[in-house]
N, C-alpha and C positions, 0 to 999 in steps of 0.2 A: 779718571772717574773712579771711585769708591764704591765697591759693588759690595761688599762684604759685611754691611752693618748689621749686625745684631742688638738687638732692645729684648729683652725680656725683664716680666712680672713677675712678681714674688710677695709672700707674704700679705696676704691681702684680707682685709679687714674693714666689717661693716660694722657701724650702731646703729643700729635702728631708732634708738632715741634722740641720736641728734641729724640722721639721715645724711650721713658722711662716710664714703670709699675712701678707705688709705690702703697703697702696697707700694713697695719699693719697686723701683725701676732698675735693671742693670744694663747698660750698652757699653760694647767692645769700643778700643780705640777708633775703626771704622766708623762706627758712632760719632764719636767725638768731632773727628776731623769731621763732617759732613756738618758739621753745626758750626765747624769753625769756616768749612768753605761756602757756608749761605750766611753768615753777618760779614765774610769777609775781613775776619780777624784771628791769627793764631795768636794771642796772648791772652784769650780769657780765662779768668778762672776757673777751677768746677765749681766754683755758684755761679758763674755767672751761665755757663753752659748749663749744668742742668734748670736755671728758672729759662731759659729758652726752648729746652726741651720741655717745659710744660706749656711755655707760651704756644708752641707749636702744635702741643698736643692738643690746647684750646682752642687753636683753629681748626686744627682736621676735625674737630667734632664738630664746632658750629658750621663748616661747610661740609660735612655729610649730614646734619640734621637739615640744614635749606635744601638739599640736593633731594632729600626724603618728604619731599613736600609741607614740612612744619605740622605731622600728624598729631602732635599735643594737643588738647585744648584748653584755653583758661577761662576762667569763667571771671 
């Protein structure tokens, strides 16, 4: 088991005019491996690894935002 992963943010940058977050993401090898040991594939890319690591990223928010009772509202 892979205890040692490290993910850090960097460089981060808002516009307010088109209401879009960008910043770089850095993760250690430990990183790496734990994305190749949840698709169960050591041959991927780093594109293909990192558009997983956003896919993933887009789950842990969509299930802490239901976890948070869906506090938005929309009209």
């Amino acid at each position: 088991m892979i205890t040692n992963q490290k993910i850090e943010v960097g460089e981060v940058q808002y516009s307010k005019f088109s209401q879009v977050l960008r910043f770089t993401v850095t993760a250690n090898i430990e990183a790496i491996q734990t994305i190749e040991d949840i698709t169960y594939r050591n041959d991927m890319t780093i594109e293909e690894i990192a558009t997983k690591m956003g896919e993933l990223l887009k789950k842990a928010i969509v299930s802490d935002y239901h976890r948070g009772g869906l506090r938005r509202k929309y009209d």
